[in-house]
PDB file as gemmi writes it, atoms N, CA and C in Angstrom:
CRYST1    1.000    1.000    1.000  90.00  90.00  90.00 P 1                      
ATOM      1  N   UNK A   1     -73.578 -86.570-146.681  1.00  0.00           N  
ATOM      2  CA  UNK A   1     -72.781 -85.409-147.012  1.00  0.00           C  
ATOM      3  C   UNK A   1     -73.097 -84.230-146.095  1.00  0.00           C  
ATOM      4  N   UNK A   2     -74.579 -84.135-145.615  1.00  0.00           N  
ATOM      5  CA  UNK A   2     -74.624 -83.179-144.742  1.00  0.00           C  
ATOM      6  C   UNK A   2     -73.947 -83.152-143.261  1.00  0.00           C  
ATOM      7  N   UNK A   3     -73.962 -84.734-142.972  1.00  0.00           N  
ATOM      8  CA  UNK A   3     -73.133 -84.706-141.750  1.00  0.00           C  
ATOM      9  C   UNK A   3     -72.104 -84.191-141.951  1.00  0.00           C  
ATOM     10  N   UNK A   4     -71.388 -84.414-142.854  1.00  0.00           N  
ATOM     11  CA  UNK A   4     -69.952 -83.730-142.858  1.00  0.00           C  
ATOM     12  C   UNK A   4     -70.134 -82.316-142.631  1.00  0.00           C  
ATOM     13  N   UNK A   5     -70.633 -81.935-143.923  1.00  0.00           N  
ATOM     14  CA  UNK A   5     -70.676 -80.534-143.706  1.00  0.00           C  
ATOM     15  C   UNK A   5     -70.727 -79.477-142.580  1.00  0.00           C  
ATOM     16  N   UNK A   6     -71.779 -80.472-141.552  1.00  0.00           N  
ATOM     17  CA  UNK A   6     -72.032 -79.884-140.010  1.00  0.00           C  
ATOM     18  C   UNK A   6     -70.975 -79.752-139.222  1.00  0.00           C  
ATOM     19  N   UNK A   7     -70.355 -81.112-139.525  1.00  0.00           N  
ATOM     20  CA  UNK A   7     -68.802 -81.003-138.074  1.00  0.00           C  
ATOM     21  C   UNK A   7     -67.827 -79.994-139.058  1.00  0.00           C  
ATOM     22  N   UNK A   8     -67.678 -79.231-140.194  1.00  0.00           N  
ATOM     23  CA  UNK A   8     -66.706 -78.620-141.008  1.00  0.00           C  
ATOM     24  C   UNK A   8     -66.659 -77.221-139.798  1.00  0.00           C  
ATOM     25  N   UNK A   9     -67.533 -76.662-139.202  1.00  0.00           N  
ATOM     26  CA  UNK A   9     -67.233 -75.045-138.336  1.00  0.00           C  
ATOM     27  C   UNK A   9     -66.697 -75.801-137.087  1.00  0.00           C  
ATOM     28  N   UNK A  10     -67.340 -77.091-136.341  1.00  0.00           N  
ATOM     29  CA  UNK A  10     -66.804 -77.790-134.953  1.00  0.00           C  
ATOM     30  C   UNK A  10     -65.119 -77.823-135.554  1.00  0.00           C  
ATOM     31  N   UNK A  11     -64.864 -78.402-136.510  1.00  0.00           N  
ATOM     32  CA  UNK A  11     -63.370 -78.526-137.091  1.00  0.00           C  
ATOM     33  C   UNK A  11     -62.354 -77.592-137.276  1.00  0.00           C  
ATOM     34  N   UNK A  12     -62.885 -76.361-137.742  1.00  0.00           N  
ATOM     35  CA  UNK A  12     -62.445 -75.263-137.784  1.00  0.00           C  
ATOM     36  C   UNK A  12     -62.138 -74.358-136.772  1.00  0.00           C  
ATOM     37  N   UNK A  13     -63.074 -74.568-135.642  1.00  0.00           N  
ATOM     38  CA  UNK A  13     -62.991 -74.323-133.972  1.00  0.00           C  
ATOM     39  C   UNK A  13     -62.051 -74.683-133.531  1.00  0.00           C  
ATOM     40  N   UNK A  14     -62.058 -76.443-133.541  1.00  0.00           N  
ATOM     41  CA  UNK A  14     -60.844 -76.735-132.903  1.00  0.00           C  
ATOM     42  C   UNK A  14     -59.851 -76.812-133.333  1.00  0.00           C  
ATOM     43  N   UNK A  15     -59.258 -76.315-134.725  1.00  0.00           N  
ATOM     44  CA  UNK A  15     -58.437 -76.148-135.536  1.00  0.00           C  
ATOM     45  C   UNK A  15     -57.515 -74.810-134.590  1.00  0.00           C  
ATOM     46  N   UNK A  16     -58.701 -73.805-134.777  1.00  0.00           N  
ATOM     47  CA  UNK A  16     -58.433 -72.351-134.366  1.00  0.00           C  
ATOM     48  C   UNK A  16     -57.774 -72.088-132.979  1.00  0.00           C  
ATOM     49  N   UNK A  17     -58.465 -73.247-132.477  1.00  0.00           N  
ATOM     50  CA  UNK A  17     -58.346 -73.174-130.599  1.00  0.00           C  
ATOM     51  C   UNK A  17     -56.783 -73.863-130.631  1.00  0.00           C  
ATOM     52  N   UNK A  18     -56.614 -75.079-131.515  1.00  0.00           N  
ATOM     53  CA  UNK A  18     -55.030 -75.434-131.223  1.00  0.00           C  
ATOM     54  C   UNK A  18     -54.072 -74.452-131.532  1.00  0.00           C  
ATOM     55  N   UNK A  19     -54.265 -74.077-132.836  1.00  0.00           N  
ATOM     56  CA  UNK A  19     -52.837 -72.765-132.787  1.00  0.00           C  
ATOM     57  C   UNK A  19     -52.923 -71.425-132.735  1.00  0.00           C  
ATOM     58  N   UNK A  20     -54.218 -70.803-131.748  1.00  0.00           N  
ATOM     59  CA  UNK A  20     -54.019 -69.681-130.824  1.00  0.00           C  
ATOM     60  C   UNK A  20     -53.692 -70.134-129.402  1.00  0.00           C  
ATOM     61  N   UNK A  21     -54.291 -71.285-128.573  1.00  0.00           N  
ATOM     62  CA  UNK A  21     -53.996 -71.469-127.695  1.00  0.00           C  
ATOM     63  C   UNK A  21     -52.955 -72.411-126.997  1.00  0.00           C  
ATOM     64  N   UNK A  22     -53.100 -73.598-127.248  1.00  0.00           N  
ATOM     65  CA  UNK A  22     -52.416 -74.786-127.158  1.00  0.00           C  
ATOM     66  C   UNK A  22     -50.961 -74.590-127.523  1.00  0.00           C  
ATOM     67  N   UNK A  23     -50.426 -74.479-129.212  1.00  0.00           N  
ATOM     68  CA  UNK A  23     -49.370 -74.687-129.829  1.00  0.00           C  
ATOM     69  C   UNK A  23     -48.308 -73.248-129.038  1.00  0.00           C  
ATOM     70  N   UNK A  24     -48.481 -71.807-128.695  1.00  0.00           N  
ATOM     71  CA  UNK A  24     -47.966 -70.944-128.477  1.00  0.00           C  
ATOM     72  C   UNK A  24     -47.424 -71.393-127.120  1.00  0.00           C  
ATOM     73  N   UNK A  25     -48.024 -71.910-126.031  1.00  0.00           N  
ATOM     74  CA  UNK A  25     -47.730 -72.513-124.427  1.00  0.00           C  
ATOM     75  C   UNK A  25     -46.950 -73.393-124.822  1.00  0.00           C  
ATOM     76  N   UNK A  26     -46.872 -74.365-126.053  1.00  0.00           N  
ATOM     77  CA  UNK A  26     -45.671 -75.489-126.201  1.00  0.00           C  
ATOM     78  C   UNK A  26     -44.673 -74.990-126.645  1.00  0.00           C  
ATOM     79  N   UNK A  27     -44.270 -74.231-127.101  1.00  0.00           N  
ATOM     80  CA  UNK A  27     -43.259 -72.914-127.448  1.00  0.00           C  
ATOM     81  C   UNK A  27     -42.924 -72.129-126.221  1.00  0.00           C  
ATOM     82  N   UNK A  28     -43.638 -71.752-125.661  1.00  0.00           N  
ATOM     83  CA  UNK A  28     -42.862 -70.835-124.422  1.00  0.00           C  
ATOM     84  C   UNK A  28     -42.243 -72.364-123.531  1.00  0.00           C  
ATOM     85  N   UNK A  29     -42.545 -73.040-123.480  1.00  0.00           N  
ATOM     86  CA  UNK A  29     -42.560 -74.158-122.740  1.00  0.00           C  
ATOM     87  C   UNK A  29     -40.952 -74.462-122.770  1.00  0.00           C  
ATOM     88  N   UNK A  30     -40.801 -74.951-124.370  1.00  0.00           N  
ATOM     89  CA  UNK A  30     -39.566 -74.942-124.924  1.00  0.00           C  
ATOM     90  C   UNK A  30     -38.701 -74.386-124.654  1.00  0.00           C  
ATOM     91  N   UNK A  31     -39.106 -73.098-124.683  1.00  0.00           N  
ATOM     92  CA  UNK A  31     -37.943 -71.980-124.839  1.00  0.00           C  
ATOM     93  C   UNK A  31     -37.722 -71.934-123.074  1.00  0.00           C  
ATOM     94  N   UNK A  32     -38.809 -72.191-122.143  1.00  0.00           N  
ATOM     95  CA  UNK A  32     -37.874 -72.128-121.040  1.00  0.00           C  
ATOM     96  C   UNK A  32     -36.860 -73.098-120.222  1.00  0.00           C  
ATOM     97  N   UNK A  33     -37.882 -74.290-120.740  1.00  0.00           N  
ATOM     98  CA  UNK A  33     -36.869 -75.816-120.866  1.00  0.00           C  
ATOM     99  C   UNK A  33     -34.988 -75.445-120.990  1.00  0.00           C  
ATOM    100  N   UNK A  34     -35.176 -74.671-122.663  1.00  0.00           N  
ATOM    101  CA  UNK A  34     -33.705 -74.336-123.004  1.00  0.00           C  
ATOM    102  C   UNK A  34     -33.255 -73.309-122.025  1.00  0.00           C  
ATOM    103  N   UNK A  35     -33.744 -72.567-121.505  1.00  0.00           N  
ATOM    104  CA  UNK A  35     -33.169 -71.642-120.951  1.00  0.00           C  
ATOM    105  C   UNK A  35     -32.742 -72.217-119.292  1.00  0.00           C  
ATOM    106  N   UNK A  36     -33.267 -72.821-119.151  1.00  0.00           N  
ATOM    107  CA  UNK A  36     -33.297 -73.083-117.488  1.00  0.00           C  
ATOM    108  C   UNK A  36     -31.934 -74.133-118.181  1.00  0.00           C  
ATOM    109  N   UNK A  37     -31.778 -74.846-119.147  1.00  0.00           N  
ATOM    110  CA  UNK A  37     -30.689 -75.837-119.481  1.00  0.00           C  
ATOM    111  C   UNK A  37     -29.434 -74.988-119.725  1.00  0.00           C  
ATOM    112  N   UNK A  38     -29.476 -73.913-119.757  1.00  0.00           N  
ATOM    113  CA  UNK A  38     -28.093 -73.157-120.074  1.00  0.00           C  
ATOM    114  C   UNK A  38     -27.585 -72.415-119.407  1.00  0.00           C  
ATOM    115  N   UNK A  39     -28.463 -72.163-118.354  1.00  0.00           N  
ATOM    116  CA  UNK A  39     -27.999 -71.376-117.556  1.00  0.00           C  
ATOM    117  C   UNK A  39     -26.325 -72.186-116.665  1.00  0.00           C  
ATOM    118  N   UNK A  40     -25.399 -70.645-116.669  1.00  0.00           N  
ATOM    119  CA  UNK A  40     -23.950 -71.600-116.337  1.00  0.00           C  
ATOM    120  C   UNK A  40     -23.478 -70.434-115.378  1.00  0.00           C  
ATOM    121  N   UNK A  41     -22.595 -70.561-114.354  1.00  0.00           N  
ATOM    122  CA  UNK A  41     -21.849 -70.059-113.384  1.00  0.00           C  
ATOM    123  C   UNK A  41     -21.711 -68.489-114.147  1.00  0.00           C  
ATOM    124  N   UNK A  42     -21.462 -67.489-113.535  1.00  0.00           N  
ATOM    125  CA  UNK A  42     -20.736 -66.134-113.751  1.00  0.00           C  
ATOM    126  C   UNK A  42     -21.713 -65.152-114.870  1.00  0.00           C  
ATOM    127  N   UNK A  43     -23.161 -66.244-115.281  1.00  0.00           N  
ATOM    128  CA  UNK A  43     -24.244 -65.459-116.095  1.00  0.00           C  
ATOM    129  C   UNK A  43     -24.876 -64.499-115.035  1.00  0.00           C  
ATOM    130  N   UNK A  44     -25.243 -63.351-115.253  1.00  0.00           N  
ATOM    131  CA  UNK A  44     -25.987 -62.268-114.715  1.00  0.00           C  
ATOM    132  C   UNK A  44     -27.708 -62.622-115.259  1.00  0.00           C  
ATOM    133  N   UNK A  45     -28.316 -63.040-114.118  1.00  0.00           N  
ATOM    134  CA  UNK A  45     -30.037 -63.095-114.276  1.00  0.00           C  
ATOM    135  C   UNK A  45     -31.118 -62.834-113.545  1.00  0.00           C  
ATOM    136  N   UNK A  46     -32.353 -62.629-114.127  1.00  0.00           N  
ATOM    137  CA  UNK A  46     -33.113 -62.029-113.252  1.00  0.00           C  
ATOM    138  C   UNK A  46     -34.241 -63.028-112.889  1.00  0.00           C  
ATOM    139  N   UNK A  47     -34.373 -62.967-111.407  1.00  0.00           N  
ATOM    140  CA  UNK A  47     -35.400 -63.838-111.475  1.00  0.00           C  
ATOM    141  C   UNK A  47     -36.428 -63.540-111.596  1.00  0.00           C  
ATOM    142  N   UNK A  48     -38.263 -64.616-111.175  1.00  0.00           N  
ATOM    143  CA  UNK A  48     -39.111 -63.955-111.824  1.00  0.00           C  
ATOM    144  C   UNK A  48     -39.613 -62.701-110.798  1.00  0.00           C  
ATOM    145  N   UNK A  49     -38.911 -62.916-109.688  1.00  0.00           N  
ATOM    146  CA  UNK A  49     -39.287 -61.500-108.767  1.00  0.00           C  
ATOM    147  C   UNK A  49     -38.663 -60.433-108.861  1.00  0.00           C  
ATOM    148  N   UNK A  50     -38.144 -60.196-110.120  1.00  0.00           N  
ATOM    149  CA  UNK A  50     -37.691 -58.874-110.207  1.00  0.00           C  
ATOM    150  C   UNK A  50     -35.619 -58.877-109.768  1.00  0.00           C  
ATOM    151  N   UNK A  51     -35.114 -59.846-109.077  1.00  0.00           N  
ATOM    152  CA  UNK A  51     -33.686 -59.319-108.585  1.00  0.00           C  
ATOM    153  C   UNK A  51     -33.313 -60.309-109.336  1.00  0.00           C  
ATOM    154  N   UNK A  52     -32.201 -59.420-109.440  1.00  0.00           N  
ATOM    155  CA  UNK A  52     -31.147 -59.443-110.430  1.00  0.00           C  
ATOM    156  C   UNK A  52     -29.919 -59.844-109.588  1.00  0.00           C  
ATOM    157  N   UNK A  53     -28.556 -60.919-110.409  1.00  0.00           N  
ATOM    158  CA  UNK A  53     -27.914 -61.580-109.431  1.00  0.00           C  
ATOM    159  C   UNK A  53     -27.439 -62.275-110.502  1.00  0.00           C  
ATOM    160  N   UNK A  54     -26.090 -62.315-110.083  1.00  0.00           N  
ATOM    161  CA  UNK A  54     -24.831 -63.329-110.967  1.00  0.00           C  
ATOM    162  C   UNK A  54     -24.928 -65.042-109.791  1.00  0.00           C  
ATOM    163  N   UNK A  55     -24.687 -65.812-110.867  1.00  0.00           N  
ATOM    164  CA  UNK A  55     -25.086 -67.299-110.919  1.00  0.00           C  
ATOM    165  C   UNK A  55     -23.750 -67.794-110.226  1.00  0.00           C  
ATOM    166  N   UNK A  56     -23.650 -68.233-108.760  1.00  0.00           N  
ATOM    167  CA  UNK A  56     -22.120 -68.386-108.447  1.00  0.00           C  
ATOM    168  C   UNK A  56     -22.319 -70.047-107.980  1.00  0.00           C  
ATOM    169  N   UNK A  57     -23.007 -70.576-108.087  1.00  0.00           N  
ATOM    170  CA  UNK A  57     -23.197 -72.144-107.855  1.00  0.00           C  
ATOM    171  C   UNK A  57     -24.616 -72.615-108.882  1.00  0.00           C  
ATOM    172  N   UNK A  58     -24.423 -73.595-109.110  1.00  0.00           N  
ATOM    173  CA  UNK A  58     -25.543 -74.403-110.076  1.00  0.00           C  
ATOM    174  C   UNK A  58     -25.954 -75.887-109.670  1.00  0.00           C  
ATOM    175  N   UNK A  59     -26.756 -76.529-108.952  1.00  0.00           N  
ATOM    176  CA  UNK A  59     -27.300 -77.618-108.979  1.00  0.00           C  
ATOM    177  C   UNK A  59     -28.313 -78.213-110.609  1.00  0.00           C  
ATOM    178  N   UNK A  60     -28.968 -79.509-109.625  1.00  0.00           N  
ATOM    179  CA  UNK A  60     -30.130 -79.694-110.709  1.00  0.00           C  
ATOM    180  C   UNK A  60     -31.492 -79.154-110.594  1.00  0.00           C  
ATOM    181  N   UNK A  61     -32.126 -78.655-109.456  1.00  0.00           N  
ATOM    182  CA  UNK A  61     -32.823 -77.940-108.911  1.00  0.00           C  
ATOM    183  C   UNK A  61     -32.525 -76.578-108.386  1.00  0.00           C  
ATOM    184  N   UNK A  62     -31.576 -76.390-107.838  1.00  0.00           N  
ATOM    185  CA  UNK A  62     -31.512 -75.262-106.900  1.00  0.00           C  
ATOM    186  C   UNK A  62     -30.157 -74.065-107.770  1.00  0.00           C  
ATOM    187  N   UNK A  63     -29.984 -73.136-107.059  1.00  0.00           N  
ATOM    188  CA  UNK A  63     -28.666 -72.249-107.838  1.00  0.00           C  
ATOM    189  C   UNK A  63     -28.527 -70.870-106.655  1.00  0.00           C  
ATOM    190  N   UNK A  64     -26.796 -70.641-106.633  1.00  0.00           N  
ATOM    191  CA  UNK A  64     -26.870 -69.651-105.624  1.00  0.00           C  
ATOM    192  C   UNK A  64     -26.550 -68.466-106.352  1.00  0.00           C  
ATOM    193  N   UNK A  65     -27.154 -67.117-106.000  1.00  0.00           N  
ATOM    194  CA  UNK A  65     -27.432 -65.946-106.617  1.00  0.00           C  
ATOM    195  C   UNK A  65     -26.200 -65.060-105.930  1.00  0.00           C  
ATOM    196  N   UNK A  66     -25.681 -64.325-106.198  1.00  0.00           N  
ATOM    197  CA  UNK A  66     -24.849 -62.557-105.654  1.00  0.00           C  
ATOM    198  C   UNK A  66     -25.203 -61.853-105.570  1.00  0.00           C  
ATOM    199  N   UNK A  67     -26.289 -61.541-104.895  1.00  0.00           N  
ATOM    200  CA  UNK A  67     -26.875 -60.186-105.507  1.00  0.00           C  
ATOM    201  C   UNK A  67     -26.667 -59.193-104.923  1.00  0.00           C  
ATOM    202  N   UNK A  68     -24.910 -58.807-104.188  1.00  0.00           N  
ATOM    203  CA  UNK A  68     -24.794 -57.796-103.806  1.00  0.00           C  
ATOM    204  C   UNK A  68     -23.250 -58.717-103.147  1.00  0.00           C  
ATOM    205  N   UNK A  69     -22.170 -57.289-103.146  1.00  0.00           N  
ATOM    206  CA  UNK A  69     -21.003 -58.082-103.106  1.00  0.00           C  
ATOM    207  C   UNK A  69     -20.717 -58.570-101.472  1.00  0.00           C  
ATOM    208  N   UNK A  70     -20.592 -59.876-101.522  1.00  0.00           N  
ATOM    209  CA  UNK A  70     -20.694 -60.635-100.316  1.00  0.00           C  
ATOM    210  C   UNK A  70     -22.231 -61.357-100.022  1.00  0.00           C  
ATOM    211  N   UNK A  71     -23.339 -60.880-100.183  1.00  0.00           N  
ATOM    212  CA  UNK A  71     -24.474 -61.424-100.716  1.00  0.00           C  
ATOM    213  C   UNK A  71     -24.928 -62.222-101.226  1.00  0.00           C  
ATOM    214  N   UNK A  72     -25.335 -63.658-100.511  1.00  0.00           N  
ATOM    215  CA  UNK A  72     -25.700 -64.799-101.504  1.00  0.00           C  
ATOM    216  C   UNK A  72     -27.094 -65.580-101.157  1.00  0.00           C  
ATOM    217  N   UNK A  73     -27.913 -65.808-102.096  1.00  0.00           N  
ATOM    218  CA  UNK A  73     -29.005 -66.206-101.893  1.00  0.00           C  
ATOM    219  C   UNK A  73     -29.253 -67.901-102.649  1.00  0.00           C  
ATOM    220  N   UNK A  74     -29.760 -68.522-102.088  1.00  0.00           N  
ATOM    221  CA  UNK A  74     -29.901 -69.740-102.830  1.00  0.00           C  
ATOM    222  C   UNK A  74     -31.349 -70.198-103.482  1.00  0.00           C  
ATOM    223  N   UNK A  75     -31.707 -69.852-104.127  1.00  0.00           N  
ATOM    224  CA  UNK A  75     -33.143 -70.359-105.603  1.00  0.00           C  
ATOM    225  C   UNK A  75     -33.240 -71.269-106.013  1.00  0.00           C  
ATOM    226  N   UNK A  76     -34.587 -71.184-106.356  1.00  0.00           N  
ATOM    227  CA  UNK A  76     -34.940 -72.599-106.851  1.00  0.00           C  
ATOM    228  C   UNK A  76     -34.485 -72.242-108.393  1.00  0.00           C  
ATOM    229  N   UNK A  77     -34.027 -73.026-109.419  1.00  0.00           N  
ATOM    230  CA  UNK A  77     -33.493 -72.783-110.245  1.00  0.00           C  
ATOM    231  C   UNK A  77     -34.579 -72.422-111.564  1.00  0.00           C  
ATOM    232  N   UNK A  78     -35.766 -72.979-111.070  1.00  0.00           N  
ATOM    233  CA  UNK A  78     -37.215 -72.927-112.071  1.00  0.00           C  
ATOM    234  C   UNK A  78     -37.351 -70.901-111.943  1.00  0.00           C  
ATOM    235  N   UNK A  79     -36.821 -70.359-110.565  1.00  0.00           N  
ATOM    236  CA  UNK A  79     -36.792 -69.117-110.664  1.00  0.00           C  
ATOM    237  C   UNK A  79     -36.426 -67.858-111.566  1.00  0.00           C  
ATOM    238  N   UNK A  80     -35.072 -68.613-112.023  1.00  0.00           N  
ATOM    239  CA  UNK A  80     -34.886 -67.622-112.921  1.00  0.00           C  
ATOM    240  C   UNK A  80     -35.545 -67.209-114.497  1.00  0.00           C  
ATOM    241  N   UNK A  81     -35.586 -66.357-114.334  1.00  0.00           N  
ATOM    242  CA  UNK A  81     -36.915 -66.060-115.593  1.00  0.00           C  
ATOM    243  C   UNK A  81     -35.777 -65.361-117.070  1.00  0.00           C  
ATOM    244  N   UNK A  82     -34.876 -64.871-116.951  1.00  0.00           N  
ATOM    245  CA  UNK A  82     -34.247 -64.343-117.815  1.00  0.00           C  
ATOM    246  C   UNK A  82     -32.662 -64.428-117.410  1.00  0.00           C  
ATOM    247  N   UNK A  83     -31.930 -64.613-118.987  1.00  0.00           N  
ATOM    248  CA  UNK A  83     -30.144 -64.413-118.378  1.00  0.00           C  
ATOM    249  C   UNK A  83     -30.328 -62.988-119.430  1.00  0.00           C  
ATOM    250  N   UNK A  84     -29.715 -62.000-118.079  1.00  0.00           N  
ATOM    251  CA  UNK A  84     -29.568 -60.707-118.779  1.00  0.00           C  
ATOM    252  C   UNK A  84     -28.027 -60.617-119.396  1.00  0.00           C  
ATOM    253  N   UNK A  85     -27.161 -61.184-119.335  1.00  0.00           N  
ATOM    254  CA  UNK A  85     -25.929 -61.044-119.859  1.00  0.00           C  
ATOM    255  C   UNK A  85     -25.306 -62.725-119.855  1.00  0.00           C  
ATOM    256  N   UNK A  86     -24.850 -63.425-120.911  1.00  0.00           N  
ATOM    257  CA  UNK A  86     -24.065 -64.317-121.207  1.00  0.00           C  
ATOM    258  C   UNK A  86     -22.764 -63.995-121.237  1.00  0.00           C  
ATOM    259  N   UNK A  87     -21.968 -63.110-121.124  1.00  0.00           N  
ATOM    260  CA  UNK A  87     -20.510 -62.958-120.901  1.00  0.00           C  
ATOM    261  C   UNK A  87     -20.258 -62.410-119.307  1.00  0.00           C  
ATOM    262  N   UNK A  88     -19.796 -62.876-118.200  1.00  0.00           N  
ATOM    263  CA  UNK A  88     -19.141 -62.221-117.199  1.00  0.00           C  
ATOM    264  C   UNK A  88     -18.539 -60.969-117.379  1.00  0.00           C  
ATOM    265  N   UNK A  89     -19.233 -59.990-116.771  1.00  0.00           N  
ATOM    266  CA  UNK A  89     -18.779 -58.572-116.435  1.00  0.00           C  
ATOM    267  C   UNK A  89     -19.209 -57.628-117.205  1.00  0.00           C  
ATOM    268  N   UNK A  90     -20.234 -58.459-118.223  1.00  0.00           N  
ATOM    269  CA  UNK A  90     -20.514 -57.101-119.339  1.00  0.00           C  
ATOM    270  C   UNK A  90     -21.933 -56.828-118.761  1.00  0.00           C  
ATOM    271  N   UNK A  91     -22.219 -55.815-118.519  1.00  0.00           N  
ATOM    272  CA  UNK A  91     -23.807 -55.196-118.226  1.00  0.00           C  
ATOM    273  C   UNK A  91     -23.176 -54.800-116.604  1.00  0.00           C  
ATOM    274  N   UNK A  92     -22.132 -54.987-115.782  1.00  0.00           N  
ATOM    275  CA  UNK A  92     -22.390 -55.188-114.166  1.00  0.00           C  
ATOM    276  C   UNK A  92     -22.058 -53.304-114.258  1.00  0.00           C  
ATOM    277  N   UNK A  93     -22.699 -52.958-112.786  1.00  0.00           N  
ATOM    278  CA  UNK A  93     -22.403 -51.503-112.580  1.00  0.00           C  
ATOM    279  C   UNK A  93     -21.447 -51.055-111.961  1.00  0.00           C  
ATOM    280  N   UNK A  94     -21.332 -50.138-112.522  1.00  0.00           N  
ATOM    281  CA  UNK A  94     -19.610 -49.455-112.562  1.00  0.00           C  
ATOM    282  C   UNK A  94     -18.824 -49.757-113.785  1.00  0.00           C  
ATOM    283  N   UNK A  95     -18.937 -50.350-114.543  1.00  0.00           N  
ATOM    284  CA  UNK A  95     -18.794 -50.281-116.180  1.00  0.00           C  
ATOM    285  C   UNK A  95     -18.942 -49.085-116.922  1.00  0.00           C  
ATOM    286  N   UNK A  96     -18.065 -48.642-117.200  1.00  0.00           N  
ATOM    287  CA  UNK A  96     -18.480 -46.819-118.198  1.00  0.00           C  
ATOM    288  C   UNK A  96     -17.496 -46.634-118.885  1.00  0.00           C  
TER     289      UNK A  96                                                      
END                                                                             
């Protein structure tokens, strides 16, 4: 019975260590999985370097950016870190 008792704080450790550390990274994980899966033509997003750029081609890897009119850049598609607008034309500047 005392053995048990001993591994009960080792248990509780690694209890603690899975869902502060481990379980939260399989969740962001997820959520970027979905996001990199939805991304679609005419979405406005930012990548993780900061520029911002409407989605005018889509591969399975790669995607070409606008980021300025006539302006096109081609990314790796793991780049984009956020879609700042899901409807075409809402958020772009000159809108007022």
């Amino acid at each position: 019975m005392n053995d048990l008792a001993a591994l009960l704080p080792l248990a509780a450790i690694l209890a603690l260590f899975y869902f502060v550390g481990i379980r939260p990274q399989q969740r962001r994980a997820k959520e970027v999985a979905a996001l990199q899966s939805s991304i679609e033509v005419g979405q406005r997003v930012m990548m993780s370097s900061g520029i911002f750029g409407t989605v005018t081609s889509i591969d399975d890897d790669k995607a070409t950016l606008e980021i300025a009119p006539g302006t096109r850049i081609e990314i790796a598609r793991a780049a984009i870190a956020k879609v700042e607008s899901s409807v075409p034309g809402i958020g772009e500047p000159g809108d007022a």
